[in-house]
PDB file of N, CA, C and O in Angstrom, chain B, residues numbered from 101:
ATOM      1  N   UNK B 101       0.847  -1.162   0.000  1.00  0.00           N
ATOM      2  CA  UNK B 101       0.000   0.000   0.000  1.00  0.00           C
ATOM      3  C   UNK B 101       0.899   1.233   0.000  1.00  0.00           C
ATOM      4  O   UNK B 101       1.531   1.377   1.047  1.00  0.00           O
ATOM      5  N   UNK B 102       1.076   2.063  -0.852  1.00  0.00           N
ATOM      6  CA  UNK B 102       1.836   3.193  -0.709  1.00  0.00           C
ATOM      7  C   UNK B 102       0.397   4.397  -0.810  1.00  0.00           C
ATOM      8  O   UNK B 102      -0.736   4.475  -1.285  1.00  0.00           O
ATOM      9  N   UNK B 103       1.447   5.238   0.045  1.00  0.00           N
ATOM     10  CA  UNK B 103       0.492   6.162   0.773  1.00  0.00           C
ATOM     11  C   UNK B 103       1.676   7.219   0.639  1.00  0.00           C
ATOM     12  O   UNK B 103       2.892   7.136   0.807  1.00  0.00           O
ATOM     13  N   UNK B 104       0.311   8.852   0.048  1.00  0.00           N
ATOM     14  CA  UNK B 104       0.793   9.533  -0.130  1.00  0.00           C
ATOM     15  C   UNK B 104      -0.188  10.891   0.175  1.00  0.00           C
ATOM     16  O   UNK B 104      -1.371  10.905  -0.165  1.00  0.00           O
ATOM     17  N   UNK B 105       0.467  12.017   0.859  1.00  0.00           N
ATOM     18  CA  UNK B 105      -0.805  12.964   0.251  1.00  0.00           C
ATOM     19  C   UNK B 105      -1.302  13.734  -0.663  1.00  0.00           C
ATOM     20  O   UNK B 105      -0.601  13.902  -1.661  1.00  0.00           O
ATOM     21  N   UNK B 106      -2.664  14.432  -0.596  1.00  0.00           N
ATOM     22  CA  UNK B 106      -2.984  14.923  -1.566  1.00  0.00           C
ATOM     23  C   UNK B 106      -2.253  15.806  -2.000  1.00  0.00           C
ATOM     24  O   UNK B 106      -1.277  15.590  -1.281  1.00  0.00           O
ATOM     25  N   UNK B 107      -1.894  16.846  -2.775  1.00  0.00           N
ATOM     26  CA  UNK B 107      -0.912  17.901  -3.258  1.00  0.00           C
ATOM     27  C   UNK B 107      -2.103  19.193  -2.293  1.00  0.00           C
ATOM     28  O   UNK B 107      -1.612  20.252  -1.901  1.00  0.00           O
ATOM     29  N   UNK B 108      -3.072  18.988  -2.131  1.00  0.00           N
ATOM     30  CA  UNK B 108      -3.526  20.353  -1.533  1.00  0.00           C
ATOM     31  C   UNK B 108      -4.234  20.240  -0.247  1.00  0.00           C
ATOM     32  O   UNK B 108      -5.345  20.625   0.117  1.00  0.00           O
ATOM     33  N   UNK B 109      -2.768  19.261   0.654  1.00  0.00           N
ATOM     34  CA  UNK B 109      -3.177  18.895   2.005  1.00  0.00           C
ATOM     35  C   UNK B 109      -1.513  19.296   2.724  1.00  0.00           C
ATOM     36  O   UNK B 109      -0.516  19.406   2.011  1.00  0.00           O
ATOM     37  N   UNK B 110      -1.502  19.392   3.538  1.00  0.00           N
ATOM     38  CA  UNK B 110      -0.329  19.718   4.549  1.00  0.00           C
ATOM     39  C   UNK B 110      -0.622  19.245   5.936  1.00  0.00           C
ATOM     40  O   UNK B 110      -1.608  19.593   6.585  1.00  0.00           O
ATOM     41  N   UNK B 111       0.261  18.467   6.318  1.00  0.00           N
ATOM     42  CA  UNK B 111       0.609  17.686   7.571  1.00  0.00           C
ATOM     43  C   UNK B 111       1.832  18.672   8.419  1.00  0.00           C
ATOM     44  O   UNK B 111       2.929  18.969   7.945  1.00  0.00           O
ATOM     45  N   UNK B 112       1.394  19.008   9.560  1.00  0.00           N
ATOM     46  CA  UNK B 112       2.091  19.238  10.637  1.00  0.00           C
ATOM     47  C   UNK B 112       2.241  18.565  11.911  1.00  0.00           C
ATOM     48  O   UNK B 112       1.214  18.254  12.515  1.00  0.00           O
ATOM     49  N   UNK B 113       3.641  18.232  12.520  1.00  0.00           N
ATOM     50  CA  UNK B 113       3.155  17.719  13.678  1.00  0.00           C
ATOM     51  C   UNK B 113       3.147  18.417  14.721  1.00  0.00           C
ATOM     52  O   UNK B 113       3.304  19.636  14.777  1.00  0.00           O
ATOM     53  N   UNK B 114       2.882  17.343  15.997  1.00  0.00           N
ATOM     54  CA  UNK B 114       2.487  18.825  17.309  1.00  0.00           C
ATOM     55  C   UNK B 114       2.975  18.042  18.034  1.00  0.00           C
ATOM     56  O   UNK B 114       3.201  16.860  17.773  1.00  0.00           O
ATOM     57  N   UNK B 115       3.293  18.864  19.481  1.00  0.00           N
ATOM     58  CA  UNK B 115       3.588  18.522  20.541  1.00  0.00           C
ATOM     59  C   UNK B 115       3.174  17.064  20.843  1.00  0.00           C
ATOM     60  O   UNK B 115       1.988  16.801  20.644  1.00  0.00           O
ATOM     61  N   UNK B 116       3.985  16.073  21.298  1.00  0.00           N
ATOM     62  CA  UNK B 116       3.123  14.709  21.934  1.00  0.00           C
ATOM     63  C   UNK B 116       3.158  13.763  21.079  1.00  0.00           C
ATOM     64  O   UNK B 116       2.895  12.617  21.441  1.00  0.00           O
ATOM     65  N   UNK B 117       3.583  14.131  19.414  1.00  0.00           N
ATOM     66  CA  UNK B 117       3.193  13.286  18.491  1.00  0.00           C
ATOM     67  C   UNK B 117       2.237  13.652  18.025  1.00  0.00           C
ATOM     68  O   UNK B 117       2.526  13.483  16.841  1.00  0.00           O
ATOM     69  N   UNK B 118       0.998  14.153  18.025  1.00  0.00           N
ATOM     70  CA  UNK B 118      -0.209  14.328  17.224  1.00  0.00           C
ATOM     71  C   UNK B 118       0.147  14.813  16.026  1.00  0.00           C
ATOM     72  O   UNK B 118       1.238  15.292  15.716  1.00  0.00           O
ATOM     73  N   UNK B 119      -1.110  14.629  15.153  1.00  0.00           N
ATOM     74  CA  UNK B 119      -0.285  15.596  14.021  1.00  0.00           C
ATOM     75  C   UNK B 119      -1.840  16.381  13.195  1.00  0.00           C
ATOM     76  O   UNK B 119      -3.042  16.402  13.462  1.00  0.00           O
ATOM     77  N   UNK B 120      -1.178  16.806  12.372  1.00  0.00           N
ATOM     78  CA  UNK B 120      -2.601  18.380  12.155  1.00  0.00           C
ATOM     79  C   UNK B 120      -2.570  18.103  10.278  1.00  0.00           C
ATOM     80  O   UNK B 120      -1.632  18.118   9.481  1.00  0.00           O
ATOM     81  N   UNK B 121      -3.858  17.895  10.121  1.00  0.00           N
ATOM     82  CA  UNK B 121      -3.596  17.752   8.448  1.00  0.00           C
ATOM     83  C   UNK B 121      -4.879  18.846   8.041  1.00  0.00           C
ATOM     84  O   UNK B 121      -6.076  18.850   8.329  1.00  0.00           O
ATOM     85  N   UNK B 122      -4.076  19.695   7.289  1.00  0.00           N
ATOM     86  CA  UNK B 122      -4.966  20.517   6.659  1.00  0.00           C
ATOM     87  C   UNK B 122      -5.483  20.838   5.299  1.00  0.00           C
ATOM     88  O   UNK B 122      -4.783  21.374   4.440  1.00  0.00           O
ATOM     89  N   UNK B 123      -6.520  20.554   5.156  1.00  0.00           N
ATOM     90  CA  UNK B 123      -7.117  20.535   3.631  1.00  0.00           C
ATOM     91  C   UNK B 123      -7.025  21.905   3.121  1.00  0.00           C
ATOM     92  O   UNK B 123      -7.580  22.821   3.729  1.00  0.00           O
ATOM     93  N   UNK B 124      -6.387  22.098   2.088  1.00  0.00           N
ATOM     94  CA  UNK B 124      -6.598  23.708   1.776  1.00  0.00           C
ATOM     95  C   UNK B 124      -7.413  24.046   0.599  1.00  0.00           C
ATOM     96  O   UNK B 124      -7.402  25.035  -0.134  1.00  0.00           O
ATOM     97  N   UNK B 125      -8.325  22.669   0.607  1.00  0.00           N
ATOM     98  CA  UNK B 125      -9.427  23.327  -0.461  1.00  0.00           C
ATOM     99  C   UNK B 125     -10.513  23.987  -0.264  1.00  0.00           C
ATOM    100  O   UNK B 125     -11.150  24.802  -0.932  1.00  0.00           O
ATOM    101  N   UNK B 126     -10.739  23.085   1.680  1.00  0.00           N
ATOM    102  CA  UNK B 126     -12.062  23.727   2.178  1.00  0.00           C
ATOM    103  C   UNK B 126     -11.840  24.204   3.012  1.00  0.00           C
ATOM    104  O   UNK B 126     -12.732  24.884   3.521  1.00  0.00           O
ATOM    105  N   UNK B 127     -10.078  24.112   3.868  1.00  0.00           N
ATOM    106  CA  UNK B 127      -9.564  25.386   4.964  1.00  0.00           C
ATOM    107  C   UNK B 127      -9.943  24.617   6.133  1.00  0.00           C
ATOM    108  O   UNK B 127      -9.931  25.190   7.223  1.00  0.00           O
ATOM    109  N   UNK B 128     -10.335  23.186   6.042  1.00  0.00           N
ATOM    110  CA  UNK B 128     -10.729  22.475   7.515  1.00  0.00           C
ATOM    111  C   UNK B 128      -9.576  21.886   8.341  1.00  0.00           C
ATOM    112  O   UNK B 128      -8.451  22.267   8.016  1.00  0.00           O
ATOM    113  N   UNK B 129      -9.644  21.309   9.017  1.00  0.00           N
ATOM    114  CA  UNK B 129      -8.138  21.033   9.356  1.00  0.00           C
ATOM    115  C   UNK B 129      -8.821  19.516  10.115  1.00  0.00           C
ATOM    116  O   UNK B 129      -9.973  19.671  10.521  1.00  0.00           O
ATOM    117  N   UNK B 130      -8.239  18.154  10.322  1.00  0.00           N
ATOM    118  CA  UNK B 130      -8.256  17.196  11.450  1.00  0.00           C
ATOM    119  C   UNK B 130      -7.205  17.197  12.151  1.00  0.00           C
ATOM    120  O   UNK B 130      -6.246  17.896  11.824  1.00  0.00           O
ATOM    121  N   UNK B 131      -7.189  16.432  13.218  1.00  0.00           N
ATOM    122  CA  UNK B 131      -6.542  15.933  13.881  1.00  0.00           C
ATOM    123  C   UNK B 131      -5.989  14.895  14.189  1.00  0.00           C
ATOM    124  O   UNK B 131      -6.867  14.484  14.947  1.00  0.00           O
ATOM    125  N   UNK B 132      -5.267  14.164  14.213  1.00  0.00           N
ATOM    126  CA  UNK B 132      -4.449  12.612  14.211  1.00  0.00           C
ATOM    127  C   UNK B 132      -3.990  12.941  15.598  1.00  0.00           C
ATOM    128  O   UNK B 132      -3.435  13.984  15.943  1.00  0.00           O
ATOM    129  N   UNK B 133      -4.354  11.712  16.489  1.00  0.00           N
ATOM    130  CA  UNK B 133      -3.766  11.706  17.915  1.00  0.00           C
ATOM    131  C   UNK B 133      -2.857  10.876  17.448  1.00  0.00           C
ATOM    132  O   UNK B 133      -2.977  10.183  16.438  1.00  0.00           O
ATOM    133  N   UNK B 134      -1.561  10.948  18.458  1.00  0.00           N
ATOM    134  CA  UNK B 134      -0.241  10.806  18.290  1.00  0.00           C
ATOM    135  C   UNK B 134      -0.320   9.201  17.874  1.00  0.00           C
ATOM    136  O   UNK B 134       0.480   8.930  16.979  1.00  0.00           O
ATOM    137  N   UNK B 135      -0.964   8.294  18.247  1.00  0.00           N
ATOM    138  CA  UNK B 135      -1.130   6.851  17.352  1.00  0.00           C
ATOM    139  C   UNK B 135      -1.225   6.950  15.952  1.00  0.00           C
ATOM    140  O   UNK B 135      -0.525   6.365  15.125  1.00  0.00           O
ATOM    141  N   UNK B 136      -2.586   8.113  15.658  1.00  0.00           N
ATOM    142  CA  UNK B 136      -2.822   8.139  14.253  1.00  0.00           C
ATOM    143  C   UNK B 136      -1.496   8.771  13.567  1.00  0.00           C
ATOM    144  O   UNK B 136      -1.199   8.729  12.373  1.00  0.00           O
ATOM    145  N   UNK B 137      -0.763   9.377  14.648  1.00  0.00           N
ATOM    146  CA  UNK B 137       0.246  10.185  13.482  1.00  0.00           C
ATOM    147  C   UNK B 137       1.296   9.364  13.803  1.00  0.00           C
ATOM    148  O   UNK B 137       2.082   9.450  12.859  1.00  0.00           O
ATOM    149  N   UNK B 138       1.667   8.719  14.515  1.00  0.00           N
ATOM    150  CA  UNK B 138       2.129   8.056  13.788  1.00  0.00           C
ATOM    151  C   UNK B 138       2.055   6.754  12.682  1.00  0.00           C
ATOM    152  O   UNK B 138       3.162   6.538  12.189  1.00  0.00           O
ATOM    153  N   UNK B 139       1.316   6.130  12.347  1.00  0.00           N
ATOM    154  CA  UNK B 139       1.041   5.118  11.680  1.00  0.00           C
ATOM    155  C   UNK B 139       0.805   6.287  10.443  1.00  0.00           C
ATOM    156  O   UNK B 139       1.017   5.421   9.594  1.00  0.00           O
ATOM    157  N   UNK B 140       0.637   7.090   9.899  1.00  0.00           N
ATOM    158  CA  UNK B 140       0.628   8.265   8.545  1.00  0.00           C
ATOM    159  C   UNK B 140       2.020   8.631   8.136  1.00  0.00           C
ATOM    160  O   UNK B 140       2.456   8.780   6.995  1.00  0.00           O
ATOM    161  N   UNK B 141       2.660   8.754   9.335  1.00  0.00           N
ATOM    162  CA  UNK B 141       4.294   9.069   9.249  1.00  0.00           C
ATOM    163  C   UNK B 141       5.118   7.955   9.040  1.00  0.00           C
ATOM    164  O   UNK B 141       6.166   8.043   8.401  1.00  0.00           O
ATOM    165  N   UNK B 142       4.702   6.887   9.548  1.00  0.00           N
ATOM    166  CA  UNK B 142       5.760   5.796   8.952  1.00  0.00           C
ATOM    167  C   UNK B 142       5.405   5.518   7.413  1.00  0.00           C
ATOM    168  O   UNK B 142       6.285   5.392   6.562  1.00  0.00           O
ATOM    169  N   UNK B 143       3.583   5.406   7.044  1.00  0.00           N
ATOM    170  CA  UNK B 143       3.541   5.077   5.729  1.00  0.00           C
ATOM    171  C   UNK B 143       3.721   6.078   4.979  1.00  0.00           C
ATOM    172  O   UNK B 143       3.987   5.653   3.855  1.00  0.00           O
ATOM    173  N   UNK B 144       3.717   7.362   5.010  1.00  0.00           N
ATOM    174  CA  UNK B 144       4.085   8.274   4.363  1.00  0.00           C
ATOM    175  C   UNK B 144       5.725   8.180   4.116  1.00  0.00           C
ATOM    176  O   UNK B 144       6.118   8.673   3.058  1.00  0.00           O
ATOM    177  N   UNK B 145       6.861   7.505   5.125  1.00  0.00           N
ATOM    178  CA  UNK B 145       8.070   7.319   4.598  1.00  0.00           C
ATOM    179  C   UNK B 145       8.290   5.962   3.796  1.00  0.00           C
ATOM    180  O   UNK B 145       9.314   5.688   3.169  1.00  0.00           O
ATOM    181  N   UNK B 146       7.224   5.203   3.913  1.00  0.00           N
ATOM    182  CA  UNK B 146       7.312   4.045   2.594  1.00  0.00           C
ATOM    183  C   UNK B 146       7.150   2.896   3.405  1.00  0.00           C
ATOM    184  O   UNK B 146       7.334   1.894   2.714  1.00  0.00           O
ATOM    185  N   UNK B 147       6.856   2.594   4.695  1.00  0.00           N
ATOM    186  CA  UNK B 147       6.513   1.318   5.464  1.00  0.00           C
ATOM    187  C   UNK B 147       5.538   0.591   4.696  1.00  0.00           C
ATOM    188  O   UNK B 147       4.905   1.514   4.185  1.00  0.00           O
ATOM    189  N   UNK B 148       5.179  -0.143   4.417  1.00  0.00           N
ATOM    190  CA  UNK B 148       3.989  -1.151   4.676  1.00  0.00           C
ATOM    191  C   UNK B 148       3.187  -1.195   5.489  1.00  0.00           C
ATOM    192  O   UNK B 148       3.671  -0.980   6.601  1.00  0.00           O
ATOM    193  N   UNK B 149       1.566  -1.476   5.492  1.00  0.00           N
ATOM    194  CA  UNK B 149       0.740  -1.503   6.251  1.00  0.00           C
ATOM    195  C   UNK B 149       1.100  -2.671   7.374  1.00  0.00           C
ATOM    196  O   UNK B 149       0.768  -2.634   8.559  1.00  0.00           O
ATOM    197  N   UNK B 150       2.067  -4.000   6.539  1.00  0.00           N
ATOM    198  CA  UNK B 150       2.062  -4.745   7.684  1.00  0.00           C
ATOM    199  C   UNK B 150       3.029  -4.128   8.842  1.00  0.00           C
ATOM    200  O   UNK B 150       2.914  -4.405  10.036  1.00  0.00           O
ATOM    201  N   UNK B 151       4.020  -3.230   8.281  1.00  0.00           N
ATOM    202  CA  UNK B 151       5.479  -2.947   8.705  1.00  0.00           C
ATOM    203  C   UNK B 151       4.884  -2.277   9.956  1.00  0.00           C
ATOM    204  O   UNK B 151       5.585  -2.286  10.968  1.00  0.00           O
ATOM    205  N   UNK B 152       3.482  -1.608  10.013  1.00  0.00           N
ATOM    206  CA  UNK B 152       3.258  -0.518  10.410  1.00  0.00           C
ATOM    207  C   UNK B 152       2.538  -0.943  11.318  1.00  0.00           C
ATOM    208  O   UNK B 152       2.650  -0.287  12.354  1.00  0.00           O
ATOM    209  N   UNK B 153       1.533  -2.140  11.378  1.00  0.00           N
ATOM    210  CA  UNK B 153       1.013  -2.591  12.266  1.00  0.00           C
ATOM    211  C   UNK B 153       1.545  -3.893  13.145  1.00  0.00           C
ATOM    212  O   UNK B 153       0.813  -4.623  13.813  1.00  0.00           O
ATOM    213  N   UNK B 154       2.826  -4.009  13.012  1.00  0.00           N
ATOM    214  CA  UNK B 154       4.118  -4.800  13.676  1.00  0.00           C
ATOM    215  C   UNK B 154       4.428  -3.949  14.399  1.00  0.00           C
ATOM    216  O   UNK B 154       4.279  -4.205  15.594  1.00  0.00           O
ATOM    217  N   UNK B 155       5.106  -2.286  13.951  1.00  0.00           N
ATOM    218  CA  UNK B 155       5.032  -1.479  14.970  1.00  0.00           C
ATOM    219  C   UNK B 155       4.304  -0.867  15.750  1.00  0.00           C
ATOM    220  O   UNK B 155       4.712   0.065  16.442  1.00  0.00           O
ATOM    221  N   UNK B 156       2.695  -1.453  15.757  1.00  0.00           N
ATOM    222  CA  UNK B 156       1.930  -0.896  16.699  1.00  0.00           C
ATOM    223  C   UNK B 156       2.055  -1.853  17.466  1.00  0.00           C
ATOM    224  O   UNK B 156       2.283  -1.614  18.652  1.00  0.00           O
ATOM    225  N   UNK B 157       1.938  -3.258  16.989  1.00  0.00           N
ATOM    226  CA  UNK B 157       1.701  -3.848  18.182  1.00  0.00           C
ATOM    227  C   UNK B 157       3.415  -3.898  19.491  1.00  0.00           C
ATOM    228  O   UNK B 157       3.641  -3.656  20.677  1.00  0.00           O
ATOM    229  N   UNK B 158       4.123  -4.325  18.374  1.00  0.00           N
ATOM    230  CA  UNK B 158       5.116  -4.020  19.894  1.00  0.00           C
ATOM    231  C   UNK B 158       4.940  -2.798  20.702  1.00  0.00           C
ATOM    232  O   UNK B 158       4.925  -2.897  21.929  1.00  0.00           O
ATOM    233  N   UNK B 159       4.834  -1.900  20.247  1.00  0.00           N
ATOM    234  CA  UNK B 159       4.174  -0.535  21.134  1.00  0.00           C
ATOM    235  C   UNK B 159       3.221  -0.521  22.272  1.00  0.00           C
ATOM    236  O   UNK B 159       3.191  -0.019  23.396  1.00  0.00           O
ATOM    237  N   UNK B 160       2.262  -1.455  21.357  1.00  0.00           N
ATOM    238  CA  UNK B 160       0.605  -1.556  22.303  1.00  0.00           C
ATOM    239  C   UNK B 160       0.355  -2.950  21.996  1.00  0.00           C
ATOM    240  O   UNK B 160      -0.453  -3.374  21.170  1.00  0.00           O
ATOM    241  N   UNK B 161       1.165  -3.651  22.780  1.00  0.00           N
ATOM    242  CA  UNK B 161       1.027  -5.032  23.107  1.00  0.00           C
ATOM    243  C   UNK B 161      -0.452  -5.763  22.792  1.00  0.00           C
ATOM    244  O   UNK B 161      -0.765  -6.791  22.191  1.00  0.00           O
ATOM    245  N   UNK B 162      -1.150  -4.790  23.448  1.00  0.00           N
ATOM    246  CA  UNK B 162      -2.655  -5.069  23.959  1.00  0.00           C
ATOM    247  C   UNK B 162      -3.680  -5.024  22.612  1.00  0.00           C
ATOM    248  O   UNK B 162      -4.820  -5.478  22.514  1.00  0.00           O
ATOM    249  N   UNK B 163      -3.022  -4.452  21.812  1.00  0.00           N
ATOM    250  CA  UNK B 163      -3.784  -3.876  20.333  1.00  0.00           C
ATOM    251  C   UNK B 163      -3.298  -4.669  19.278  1.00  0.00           C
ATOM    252  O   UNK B 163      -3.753  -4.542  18.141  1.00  0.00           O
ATOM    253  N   UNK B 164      -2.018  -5.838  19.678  1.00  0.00           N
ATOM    254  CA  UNK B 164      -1.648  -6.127  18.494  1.00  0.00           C
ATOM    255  C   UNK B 164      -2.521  -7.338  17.630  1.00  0.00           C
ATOM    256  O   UNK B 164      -2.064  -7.885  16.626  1.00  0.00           O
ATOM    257  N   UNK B 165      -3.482  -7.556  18.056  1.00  0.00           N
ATOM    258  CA  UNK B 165      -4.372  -8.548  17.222  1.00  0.00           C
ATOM    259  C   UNK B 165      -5.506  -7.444  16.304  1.00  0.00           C
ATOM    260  O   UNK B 165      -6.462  -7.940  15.707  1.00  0.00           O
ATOM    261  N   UNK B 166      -5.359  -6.561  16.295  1.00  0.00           N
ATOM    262  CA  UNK B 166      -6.354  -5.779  15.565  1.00  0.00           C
ATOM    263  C   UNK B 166      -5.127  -4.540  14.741  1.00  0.00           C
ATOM    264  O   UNK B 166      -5.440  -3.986  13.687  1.00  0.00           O
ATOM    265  N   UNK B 167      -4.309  -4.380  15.159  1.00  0.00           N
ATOM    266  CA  UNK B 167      -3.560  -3.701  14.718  1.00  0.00           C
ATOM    267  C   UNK B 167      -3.647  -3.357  13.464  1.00  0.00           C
ATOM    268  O   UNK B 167      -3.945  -2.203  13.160  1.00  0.00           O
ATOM    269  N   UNK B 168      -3.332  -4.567  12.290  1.00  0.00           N
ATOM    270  CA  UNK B 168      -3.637  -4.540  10.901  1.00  0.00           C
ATOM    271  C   UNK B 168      -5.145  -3.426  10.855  1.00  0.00           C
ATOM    272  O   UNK B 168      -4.987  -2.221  10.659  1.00  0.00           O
ATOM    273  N   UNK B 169      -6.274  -3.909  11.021  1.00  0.00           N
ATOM    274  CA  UNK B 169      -7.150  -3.294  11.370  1.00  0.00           C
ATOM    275  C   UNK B 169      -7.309  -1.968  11.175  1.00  0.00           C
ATOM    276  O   UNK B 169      -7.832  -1.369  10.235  1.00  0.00           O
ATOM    277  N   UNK B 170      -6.593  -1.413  12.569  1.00  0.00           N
ATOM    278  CA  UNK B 170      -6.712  -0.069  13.111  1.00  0.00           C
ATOM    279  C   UNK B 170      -6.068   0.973  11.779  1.00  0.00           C
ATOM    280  O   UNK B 170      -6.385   2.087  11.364  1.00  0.00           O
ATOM    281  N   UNK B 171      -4.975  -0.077  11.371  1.00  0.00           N
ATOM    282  CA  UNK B 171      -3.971   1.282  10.321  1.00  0.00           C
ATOM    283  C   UNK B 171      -4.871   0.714   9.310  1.00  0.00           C
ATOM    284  O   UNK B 171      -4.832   1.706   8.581  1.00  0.00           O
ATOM    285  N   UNK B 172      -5.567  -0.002   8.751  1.00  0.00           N
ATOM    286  CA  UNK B 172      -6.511  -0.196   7.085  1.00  0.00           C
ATOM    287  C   UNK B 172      -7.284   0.717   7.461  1.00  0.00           C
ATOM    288  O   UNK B 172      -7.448   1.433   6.473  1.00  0.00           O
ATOM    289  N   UNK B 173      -7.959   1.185   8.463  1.00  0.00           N
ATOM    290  CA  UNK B 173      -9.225   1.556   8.822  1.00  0.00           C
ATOM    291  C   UNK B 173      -8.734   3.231   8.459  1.00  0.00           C
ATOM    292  O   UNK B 173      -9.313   3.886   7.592  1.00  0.00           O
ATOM    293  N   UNK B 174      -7.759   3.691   9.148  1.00  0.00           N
ATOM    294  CA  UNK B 174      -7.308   5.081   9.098  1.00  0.00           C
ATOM    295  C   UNK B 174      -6.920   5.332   8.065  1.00  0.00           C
ATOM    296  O   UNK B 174      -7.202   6.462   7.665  1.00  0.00           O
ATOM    297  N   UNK B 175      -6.221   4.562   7.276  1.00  0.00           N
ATOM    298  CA  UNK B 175      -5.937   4.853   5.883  1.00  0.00           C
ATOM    299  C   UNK B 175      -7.111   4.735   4.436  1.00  0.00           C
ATOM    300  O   UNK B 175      -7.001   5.049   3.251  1.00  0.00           O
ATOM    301  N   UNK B 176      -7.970   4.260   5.074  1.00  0.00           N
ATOM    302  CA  UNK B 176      -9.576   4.242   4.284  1.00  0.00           C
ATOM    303  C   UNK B 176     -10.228   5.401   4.445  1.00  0.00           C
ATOM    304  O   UNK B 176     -10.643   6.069   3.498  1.00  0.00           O
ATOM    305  N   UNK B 177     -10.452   5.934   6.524  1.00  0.00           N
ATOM    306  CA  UNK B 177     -10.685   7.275   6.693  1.00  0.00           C
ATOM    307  C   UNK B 177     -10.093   8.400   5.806  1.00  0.00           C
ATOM    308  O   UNK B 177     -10.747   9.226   5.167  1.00  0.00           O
ATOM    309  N   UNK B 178      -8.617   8.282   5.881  1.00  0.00           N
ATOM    310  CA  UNK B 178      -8.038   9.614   4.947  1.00  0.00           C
ATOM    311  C   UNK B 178      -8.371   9.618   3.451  1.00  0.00           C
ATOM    312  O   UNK B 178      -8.458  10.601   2.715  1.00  0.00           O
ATOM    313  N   UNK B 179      -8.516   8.505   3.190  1.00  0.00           N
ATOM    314  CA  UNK B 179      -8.666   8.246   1.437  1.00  0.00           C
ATOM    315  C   UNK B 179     -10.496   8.945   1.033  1.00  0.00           C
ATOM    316  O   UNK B 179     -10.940   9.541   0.052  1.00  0.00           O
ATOM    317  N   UNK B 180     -11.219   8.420   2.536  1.00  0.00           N
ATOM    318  CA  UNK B 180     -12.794   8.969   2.022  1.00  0.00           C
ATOM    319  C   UNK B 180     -12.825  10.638   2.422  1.00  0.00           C
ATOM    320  O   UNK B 180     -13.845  11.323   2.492  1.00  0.00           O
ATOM    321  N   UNK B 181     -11.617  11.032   2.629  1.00  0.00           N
ATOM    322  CA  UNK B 181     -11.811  12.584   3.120  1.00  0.00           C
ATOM    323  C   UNK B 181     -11.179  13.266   2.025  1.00  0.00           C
ATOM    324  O   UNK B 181     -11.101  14.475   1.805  1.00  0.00           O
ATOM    325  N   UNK B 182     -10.750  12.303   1.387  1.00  0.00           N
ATOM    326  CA  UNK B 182      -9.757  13.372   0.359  1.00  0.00           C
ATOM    327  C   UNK B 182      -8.539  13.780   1.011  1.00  0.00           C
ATOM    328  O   UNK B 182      -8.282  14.974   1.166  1.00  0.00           O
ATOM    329  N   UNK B 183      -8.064  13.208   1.255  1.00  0.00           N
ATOM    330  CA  UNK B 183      -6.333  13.664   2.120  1.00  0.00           C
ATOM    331  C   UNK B 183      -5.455  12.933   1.603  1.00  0.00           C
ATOM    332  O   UNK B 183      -4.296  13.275   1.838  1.00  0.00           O
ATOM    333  N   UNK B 184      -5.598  12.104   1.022  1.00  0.00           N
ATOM    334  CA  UNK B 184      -4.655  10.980   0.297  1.00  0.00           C
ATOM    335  C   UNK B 184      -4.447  10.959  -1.102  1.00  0.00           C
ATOM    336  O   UNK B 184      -5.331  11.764  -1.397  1.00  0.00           O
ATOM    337  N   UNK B 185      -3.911  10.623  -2.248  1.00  0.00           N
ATOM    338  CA  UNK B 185      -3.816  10.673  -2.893  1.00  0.00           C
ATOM    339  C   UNK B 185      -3.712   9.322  -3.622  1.00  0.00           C
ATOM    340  O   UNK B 185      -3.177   8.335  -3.116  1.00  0.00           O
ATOM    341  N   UNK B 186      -4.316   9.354  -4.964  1.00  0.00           N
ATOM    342  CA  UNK B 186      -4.527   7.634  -5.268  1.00  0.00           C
ATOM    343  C   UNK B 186      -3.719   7.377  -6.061  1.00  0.00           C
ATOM    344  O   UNK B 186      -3.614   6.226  -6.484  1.00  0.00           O
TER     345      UNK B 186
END
C-alpha cells in the first residue's frame, strides 16, 4: 500500500506526536492523535501496512491482534476525506 498525500493537504506535527492535516481546499483542518500520526508518518516514509502494524503492536502489546485493522481503517478514513492521494 503506498500512501501519499494529496498535493492540496499539509501535515504538521504537534507537541506529543499528534499531528494536524490541513485541507486547503475547504480550509478544515483534522486531527491525528499521536497513534494516528504516527502510523501516517511511517507510511508516508514508505513502510507497509504490515510494517506498520508490527510497529503498533510491539508498542501496544494489547492492540496487536487488531492492529492490521486499526492502520486499514485510518488509511480508508483519509482516502474517504480526500487527504490521500490515489
Amino acid at each position: 500500500m503506498s500512501v501519499s498525500l494529496a498535493a492540496y493537504v499539509t501535515a504538521v506535527d504537534t507537541d506529543g506526536g499528534a499531528m494536524v492535516l490541513l485541507d486547503e481546499r475547504t480550509g478544515k483542518y483534522r486531527q491525528l492523535n499521536p497513534t494516528g500520526g504516527l502510523v501516517l508518518r511511517l507510511l508516508l516514509r514508505g513502510a507497509t501496512a504490515e510494517d506498520v502494524a508490527a510497529a503498533l503492536a510491539d508498542r501496544y502489546p494489547q492492540a496487536g491482534a487488531r492492529a492490521g485493522e486499526d492502520v486499514a481503517r485510518l488509511v480508508e478514513a483519509l482516502r474517504a476525506a480526500g487527504l490521500l492521494s490515489d
